[in-house]
The first five atom37 places (N, CA, C, CB, O) and aatype in JSON, in Angstrom:
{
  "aatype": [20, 20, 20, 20, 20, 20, 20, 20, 20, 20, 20, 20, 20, 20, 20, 20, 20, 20, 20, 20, 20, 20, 20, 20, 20, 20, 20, 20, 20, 20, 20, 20, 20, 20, 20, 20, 20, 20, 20, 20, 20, 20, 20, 20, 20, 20, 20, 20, 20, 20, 20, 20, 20, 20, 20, 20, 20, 20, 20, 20, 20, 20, 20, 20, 20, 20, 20, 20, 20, 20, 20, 20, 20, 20, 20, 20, 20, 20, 20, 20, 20, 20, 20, 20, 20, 20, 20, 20, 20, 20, 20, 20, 20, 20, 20, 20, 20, 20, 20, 20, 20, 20, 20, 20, 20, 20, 20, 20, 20, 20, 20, 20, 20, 20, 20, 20, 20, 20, 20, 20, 20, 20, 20, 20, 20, 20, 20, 20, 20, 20, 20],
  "atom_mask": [
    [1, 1, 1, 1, 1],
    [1, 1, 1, 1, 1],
    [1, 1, 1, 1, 1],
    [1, 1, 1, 1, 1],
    [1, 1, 1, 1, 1],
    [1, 1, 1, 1, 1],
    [1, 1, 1, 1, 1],
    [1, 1, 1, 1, 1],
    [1, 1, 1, 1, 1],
    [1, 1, 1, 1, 1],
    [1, 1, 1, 1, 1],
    [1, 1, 1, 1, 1],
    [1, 1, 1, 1, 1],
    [1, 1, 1, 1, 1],
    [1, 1, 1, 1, 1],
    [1, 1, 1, 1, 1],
    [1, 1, 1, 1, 1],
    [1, 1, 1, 1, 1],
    [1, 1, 1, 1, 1],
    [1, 1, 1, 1, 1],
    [1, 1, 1, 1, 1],
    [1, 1, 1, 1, 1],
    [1, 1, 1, 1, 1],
    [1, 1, 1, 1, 1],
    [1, 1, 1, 1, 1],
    [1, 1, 1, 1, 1],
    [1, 1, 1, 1, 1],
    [1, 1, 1, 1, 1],
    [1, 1, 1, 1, 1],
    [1, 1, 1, 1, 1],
    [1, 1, 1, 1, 1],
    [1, 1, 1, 1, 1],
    [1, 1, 1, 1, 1],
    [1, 1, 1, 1, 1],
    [1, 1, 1, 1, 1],
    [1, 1, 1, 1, 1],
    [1, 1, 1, 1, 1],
    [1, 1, 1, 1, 1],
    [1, 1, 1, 1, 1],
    [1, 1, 1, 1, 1],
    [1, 1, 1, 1, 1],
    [1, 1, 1, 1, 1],
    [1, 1, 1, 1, 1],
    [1, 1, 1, 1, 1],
    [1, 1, 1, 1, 1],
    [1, 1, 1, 1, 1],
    [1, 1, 1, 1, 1],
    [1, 1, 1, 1, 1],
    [1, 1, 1, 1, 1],
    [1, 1, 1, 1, 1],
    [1, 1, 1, 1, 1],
    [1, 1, 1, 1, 1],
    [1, 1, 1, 1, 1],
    [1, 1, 1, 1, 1],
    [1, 1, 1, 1, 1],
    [1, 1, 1, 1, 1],
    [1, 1, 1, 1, 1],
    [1, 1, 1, 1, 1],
    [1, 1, 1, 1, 1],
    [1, 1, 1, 1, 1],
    [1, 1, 1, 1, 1],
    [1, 1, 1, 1, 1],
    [1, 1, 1, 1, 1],
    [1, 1, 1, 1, 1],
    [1, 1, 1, 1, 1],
    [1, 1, 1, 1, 1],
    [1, 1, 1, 1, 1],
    [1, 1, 1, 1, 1],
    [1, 1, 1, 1, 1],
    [1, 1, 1, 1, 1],
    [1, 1, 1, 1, 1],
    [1, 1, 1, 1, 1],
    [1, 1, 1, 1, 1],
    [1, 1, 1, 1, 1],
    [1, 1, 1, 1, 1],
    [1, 1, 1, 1, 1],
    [1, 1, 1, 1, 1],
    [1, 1, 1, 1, 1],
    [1, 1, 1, 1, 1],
    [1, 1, 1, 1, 1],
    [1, 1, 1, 1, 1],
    [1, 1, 1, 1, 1],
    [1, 1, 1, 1, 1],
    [1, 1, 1, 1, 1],
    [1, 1, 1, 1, 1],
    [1, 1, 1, 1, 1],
    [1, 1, 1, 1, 1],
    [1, 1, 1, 1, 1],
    [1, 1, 1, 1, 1],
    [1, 1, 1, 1, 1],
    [1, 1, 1, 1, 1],
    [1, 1, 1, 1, 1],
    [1, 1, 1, 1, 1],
    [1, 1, 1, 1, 1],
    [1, 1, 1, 1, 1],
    [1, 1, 1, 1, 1],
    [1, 1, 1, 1, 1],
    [1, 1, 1, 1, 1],
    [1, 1, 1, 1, 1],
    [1, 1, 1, 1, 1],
    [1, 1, 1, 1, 1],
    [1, 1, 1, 1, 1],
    [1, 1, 1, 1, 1],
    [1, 1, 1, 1, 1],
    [1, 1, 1, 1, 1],
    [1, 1, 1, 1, 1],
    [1, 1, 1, 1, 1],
    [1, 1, 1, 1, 1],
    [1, 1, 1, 1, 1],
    [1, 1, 1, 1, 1],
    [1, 1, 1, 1, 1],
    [1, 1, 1, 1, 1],
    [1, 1, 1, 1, 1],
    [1, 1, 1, 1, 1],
    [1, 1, 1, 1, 1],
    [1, 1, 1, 1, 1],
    [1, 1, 1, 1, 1],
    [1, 1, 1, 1, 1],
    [1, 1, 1, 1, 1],
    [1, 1, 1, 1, 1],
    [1, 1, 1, 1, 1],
    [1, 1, 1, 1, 1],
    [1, 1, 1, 1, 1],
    [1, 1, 1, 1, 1],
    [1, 1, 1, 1, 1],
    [1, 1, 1, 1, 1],
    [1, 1, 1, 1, 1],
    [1, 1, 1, 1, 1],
    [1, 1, 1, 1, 1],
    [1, 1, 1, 1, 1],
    [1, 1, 1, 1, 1]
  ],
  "atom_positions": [
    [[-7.21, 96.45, -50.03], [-8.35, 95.98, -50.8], [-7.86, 95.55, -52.19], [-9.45, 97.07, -50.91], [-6.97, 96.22, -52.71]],
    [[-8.45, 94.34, -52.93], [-7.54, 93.62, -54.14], [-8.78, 94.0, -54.93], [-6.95, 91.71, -54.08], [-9.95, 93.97, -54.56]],
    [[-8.18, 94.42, -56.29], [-8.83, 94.85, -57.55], [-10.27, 93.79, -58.07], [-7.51, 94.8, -58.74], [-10.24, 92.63, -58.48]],
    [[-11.08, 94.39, -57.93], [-11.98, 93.78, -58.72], [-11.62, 92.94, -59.9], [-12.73, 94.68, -59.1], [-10.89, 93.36, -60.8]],
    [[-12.19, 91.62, -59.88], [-11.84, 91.08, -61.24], [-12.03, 91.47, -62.23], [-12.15, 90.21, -61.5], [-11.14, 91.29, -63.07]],
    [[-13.4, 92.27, -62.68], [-13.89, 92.64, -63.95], [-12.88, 93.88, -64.32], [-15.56, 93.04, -63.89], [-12.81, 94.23, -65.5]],
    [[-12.17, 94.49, -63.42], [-11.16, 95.23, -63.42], [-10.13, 94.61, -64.37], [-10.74, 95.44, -62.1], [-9.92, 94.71, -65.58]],
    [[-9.52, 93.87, -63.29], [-8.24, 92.76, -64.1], [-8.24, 92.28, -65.27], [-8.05, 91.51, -63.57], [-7.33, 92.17, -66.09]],
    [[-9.53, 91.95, -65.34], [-9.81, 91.42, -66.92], [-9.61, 92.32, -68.02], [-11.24, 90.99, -67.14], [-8.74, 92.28, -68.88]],
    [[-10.72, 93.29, -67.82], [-10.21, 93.61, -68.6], [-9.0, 94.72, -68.73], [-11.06, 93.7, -69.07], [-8.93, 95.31, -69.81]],
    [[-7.96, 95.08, -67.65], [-6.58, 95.73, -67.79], [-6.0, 94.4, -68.63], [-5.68, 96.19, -66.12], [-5.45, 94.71, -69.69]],
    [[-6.04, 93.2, -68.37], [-5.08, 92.1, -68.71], [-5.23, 91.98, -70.24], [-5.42, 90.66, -67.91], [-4.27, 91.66, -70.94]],
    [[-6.94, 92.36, -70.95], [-7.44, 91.92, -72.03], [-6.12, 93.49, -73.02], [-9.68, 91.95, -71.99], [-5.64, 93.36, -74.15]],
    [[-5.97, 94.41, -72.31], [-4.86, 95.33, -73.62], [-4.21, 95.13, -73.07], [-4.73, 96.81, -74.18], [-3.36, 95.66, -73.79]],
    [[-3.46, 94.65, -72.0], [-2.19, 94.44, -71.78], [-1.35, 93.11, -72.68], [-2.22, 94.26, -70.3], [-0.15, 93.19, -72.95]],
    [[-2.1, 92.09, -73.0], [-2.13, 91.29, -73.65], [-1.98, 91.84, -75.86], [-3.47, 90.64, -72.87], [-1.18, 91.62, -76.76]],
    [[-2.93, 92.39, -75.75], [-3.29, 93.22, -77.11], [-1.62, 94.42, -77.29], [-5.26, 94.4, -76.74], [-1.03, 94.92, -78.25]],
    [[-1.53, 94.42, -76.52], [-0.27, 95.21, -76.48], [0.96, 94.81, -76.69], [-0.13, 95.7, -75.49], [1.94, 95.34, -77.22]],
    [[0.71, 93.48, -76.03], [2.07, 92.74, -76.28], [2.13, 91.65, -77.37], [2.49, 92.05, -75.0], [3.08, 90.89, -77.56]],
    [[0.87, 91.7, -78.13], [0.85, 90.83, -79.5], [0.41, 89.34, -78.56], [2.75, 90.78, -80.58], [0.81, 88.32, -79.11]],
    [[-0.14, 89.19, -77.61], [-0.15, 87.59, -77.02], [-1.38, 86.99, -77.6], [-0.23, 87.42, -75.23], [-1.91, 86.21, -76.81]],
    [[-1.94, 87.11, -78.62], [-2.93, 86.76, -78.77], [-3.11, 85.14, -78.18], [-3.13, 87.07, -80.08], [-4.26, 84.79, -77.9]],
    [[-1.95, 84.12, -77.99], [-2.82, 83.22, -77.42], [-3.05, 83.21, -76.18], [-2.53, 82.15, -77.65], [-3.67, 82.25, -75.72]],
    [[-2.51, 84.56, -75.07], [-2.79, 84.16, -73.74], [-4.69, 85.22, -74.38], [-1.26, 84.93, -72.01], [-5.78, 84.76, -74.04]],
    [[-4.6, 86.25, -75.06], [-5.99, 86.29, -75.16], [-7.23, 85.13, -74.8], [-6.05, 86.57, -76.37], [-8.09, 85.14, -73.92]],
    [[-6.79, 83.78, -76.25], [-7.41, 82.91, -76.44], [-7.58, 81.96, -75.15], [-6.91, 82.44, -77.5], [-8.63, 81.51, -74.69]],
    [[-6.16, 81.77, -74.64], [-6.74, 81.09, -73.86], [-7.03, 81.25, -72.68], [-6.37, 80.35, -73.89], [-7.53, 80.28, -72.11]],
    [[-6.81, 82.67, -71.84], [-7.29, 83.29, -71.01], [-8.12, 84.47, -70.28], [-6.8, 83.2, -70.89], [-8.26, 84.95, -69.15]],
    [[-8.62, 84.66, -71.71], [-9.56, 85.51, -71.33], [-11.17, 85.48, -72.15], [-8.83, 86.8, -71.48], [-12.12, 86.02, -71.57]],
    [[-11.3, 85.06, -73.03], [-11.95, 84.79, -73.91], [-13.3, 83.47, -73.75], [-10.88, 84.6, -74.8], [-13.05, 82.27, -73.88]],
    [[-14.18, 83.81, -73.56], [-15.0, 82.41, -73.33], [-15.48, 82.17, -74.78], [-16.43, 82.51, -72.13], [-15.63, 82.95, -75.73]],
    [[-15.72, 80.56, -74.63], [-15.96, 79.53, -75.9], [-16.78, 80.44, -76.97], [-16.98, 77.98, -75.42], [-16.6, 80.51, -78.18]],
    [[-17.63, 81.06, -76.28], [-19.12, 81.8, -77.3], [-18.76, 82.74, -77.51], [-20.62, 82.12, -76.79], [-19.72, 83.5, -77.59]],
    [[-17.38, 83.5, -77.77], [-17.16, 85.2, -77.32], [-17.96, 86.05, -78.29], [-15.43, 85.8, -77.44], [-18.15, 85.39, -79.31]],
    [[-18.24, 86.67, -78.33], [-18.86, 87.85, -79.66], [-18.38, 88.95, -79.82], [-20.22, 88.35, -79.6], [-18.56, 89.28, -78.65]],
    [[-17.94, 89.78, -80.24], [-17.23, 90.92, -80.31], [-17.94, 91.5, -81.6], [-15.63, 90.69, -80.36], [-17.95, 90.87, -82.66]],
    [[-18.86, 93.44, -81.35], [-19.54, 93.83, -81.82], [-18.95, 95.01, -82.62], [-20.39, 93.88, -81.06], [-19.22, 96.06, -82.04]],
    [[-18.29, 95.2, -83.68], [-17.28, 96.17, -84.46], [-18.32, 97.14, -84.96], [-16.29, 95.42, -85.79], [-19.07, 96.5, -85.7]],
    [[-18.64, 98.25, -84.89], [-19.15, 99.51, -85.47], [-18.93, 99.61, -86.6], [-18.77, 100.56, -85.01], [-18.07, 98.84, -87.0]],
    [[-19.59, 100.62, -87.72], [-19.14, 101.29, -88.47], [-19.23, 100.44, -90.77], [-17.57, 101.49, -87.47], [-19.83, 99.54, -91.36]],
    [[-18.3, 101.46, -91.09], [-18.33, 100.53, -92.44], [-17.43, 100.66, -93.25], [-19.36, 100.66, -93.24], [-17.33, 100.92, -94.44]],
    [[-16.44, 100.32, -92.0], [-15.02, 99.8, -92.6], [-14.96, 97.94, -92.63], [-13.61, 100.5, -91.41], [-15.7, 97.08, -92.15]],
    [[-13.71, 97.9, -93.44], [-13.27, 96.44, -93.62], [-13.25, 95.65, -92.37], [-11.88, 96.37, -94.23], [-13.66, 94.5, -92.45]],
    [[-12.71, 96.23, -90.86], [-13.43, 95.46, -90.22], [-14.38, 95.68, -89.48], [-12.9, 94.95, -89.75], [-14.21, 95.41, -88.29]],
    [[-15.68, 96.23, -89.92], [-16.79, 96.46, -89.4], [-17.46, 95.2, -89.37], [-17.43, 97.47, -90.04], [-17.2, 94.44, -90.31]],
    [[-18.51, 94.7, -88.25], [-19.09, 93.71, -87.93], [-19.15, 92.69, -86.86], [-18.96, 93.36, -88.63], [-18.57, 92.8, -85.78]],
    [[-19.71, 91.92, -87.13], [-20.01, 90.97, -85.79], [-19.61, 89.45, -85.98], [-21.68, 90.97, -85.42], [-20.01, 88.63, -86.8]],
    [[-18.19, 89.27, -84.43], [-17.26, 88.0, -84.47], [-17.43, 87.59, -83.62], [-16.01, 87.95, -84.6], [-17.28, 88.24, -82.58]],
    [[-18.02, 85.65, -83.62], [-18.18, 84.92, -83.18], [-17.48, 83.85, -82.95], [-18.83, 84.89, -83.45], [-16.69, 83.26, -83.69]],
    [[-17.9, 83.58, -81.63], [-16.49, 82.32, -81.01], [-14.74, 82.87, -81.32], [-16.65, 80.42, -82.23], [-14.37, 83.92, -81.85]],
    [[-13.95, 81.83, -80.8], [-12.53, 82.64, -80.48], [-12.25, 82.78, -81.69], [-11.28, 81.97, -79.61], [-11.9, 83.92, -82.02]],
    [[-12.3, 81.67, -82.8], [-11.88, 81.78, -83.83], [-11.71, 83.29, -84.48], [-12.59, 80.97, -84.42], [-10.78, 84.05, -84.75]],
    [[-13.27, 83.31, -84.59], [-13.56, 84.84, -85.49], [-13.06, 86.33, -84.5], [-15.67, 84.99, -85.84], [-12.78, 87.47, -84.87]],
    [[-13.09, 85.89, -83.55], [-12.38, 87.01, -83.03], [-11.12, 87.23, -82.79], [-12.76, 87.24, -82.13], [-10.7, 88.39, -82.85]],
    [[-10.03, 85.86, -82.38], [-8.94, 85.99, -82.93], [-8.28, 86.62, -84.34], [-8.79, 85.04, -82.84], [-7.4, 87.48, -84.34]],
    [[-8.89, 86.03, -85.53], [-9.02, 86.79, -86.65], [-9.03, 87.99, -86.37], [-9.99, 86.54, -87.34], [-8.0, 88.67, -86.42]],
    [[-10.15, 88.44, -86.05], [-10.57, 90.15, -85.84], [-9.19, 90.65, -85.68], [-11.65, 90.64, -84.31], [-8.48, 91.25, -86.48]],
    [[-8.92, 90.19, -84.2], [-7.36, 90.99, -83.27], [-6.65, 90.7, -84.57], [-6.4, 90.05, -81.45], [-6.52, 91.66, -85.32]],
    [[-6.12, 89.39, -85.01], [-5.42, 89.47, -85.86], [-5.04, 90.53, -87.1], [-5.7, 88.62, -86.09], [-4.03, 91.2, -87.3]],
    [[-6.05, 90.43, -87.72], [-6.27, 91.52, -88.72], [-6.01, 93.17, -88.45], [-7.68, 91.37, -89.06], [-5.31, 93.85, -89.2]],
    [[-6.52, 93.55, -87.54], [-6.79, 94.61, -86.71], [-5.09, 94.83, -86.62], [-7.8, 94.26, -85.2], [-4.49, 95.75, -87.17]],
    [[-4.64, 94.06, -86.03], [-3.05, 93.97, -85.69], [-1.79, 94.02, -87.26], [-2.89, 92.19, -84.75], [-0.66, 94.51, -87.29]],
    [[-2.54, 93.33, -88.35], [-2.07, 93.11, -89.68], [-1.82, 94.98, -90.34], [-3.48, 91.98, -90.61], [-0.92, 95.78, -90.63]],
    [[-3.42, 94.85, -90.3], [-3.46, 96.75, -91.05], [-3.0, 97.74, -90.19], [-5.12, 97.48, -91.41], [-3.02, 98.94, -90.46]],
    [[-2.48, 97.15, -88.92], [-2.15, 98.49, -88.4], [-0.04, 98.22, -88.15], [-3.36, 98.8, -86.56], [0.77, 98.93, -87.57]],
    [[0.09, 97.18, -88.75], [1.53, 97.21, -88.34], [1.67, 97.13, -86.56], [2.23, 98.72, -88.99], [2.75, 97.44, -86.05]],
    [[0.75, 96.8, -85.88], [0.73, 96.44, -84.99], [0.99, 97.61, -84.05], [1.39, 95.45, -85.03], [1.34, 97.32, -82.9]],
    [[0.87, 98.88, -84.38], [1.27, 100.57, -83.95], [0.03, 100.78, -83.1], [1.38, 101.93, -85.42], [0.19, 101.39, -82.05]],
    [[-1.16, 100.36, -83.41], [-1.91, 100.78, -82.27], [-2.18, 100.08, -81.19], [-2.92, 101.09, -82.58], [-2.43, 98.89, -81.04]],
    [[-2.04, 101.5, -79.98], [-2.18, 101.36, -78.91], [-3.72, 101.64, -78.01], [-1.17, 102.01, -78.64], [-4.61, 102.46, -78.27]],
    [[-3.67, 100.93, -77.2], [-5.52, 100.85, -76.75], [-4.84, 101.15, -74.92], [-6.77, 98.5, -77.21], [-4.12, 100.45, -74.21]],
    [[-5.63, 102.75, -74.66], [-5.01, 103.21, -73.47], [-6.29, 102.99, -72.55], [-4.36, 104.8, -73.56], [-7.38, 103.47, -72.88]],
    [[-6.17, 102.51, -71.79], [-7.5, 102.96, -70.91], [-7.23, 103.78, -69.81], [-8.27, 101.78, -70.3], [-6.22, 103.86, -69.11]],
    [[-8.82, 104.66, -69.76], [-8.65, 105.9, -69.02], [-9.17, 105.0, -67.73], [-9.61, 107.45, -69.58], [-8.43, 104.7, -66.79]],
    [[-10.44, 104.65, -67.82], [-11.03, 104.66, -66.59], [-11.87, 103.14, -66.86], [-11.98, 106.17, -66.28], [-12.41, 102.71, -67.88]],
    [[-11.74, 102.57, -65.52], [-12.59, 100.74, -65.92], [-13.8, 101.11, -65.13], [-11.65, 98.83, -65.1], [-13.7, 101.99, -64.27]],
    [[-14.89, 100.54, -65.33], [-16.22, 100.84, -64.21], [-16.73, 99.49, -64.19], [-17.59, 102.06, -64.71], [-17.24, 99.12, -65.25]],
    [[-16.7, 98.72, -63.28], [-17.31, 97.01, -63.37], [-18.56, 97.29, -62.84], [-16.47, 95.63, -62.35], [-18.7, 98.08, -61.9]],
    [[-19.38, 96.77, -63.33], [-20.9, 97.03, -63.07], [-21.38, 95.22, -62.52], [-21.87, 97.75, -64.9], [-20.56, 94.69, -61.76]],
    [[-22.42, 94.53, -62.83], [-22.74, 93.52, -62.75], [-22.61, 92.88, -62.84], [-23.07, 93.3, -62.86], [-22.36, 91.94, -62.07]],
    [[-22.77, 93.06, -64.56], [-22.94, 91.41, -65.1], [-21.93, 92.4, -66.69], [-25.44, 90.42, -65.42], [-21.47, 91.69, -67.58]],
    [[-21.73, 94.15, -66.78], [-20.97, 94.64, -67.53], [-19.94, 95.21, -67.05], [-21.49, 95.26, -68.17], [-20.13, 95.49, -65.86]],
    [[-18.64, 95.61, -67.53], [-17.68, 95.99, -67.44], [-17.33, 97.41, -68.63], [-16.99, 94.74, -67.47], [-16.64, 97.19, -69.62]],
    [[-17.8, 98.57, -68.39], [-17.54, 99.92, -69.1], [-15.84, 100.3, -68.78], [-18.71, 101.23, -68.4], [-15.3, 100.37, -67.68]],
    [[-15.32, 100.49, -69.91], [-13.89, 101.14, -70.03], [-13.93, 102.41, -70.69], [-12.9, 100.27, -70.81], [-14.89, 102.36, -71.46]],
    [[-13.38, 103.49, -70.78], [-13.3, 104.76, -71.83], [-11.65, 104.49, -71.64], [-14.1, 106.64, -71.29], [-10.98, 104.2, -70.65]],
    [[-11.34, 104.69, -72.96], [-10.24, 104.04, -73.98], [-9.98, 104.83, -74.67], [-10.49, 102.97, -74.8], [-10.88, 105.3, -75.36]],
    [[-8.41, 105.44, -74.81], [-7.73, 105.8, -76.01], [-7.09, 105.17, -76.62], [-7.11, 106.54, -75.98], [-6.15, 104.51, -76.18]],
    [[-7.56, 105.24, -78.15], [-7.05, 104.77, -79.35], [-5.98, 105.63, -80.29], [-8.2, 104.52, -80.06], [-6.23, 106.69, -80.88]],
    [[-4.66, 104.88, -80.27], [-3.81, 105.88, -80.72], [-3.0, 104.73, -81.9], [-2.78, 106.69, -79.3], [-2.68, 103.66, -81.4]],
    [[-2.64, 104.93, -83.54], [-1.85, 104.64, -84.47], [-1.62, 105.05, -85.29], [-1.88, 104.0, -84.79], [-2.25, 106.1, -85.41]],
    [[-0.76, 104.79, -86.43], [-0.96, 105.02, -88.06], [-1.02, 103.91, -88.74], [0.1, 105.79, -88.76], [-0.92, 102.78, -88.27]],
    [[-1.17, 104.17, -89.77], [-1.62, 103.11, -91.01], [-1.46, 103.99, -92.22], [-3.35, 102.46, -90.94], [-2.06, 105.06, -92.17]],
    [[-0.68, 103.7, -93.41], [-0.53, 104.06, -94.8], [-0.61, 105.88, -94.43], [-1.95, 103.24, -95.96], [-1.37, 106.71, -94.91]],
    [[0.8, 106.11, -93.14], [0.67, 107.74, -93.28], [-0.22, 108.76, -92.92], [0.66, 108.0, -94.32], [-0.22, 109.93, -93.28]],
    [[-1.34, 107.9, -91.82], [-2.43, 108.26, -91.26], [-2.38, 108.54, -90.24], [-3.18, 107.65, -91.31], [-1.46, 107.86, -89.79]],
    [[-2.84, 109.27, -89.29], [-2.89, 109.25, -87.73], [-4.02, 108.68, -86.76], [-2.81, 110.54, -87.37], [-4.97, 109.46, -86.8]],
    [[-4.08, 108.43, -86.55], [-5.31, 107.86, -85.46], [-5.11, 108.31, -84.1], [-5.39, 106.18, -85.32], [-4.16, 107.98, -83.4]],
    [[-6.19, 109.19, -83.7], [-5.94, 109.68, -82.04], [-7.6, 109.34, -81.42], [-5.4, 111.84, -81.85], [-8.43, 110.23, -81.24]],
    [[-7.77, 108.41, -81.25], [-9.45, 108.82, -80.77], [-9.72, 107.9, -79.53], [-10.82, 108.41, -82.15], [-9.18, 106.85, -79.17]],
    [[-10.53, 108.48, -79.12], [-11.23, 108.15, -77.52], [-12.17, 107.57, -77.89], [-11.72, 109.29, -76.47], [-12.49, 107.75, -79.07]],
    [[-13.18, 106.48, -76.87], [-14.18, 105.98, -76.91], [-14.27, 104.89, -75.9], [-14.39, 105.69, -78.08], [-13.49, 104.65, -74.98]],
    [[-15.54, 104.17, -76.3], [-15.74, 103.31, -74.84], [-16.43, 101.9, -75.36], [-16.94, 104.23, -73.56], [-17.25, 101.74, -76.27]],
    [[-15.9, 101.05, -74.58], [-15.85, 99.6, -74.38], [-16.75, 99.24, -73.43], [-14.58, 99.11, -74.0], [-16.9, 99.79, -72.33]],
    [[-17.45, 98.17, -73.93], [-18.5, 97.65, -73.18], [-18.02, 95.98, -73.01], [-20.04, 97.94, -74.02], [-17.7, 95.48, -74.09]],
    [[-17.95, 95.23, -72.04], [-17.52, 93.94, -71.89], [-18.82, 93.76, -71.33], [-16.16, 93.56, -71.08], [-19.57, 94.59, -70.83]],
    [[-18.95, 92.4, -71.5], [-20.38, 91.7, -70.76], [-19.01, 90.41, -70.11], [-22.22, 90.88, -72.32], [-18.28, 89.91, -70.97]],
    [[-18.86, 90.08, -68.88], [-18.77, 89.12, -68.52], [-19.1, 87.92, -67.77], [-18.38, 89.34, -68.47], [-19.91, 87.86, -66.84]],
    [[-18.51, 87.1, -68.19], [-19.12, 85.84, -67.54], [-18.32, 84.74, -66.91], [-19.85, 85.2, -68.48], [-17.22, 84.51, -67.43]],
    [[-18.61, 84.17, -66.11], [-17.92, 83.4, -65.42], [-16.31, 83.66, -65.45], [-18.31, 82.16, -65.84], [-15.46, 82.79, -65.62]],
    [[-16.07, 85.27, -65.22], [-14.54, 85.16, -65.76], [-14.26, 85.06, -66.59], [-13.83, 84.49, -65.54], [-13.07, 84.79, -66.71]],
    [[-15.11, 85.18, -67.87], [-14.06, 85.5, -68.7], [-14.73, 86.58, -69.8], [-13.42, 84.11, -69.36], [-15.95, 86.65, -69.91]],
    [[-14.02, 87.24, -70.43], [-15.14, 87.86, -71.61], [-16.4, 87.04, -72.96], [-14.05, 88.66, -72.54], [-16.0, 86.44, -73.96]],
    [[-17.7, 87.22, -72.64], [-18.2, 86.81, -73.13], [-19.0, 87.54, -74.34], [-18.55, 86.32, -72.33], [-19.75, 87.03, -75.18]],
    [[-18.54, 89.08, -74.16], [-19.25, 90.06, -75.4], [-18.19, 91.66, -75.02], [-21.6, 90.36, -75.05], [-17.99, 92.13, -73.9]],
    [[-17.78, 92.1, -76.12], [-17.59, 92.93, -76.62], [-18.38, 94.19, -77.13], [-17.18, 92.45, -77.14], [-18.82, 93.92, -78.25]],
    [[-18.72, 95.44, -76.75], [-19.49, 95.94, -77.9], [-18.05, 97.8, -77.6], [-22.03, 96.05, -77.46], [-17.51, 98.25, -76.58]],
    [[-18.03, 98.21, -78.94], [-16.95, 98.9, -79.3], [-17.98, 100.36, -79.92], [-15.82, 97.89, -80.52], [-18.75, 100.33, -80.89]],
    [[-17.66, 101.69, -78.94], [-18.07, 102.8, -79.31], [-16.87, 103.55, -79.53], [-18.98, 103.34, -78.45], [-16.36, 104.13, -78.57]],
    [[-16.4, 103.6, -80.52], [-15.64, 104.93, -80.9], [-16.38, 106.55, -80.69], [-15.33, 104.73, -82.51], [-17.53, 106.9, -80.96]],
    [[-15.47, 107.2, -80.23], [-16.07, 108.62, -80.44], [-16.26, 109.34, -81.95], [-15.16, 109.54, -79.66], [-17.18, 110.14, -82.13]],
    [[-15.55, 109.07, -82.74], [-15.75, 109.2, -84.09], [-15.84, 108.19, -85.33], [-14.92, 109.88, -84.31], [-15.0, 107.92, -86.19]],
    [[-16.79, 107.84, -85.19], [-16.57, 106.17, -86.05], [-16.09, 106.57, -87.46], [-18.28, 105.07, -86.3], [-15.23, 106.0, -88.14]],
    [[-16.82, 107.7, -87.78], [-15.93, 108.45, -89.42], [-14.84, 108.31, -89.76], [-15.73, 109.81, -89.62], [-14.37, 107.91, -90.83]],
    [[-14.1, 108.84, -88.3], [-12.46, 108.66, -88.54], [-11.96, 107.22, -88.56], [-11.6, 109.39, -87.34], [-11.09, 106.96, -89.39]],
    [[-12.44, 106.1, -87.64], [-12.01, 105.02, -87.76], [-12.23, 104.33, -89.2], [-12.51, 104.39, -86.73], [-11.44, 103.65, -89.85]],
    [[-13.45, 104.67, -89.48], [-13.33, 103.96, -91.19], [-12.97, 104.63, -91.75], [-14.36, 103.51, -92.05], [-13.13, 104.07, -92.83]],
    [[-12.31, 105.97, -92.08], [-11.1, 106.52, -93.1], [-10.19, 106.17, -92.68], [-10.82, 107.86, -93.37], [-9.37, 106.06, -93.6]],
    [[-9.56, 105.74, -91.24], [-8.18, 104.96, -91.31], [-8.18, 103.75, -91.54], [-7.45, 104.97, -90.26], [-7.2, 103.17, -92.02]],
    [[-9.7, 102.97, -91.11], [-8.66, 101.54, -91.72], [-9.43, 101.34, -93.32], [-8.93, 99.59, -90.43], [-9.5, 100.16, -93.66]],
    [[-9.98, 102.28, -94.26], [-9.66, 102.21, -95.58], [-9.14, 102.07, -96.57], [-9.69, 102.47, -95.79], [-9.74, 102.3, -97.62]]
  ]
}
């Protein structure tokens, strides 16, 4: 039996993030409208639209962290029309540690990711590390 796509996608979407590819991101996984929904009220807290702004996002994200964090996934659950991941988040930044779990929500579409929404288990800790 061959893996669900919404599976693949998103294993491919940190496998990619892992290896710094941001343009196979852009150009293979990512649809035209993407949105990606950031928690919290840190620097990059908020809401990124189309590849552009979400390239940025990864970018940045990738900038403050020296590129050290790693995005583990525990478990993928493809639902419908969503795709649920629970995810460990592991880096440092300026002598910091980052260890935290949480869960990923993908909305996809036609193959490709069309929304993002990002639950950390401790959003506290994520905005004292990327502070």
């Amino acid at each position: 039996m061959s893996e669900d796509p919404k599976i693949t996608l998103a294993r491919d979407s940190y496998d990619a993030l892992a290896k710094g590819d941001l343009d196979h991101v852009r150009d293979n996984l990512l649809a035209d409208e993407v949105v990606f929904h950031v928690p919290g009220r840190g620097p990059l807290a908020g809401e990124y639209r189309g590849k552009d702004q979400v390239l940025g996002y990864l970018a940045k994200f990738t900038e403050m962290t020296d590129g050290s964090v790693r995005f583990e996934p525990d478990s993928i659950i493809p639902g419908e029309d969503r795709t649920v991941v629970t995810v460990r988040v592991q880096g440092e930044r300026a002598g910091r540690q980052l260890d935290d779990r949480g869960v990923h929500v993908f909305r996809i579409t036609d193959g490709k990711i069309s929304e993002r929404w990002s639950y950390p288990q401790d959003l506290y800790n994520i905005d004292a590390f990327f502070e």
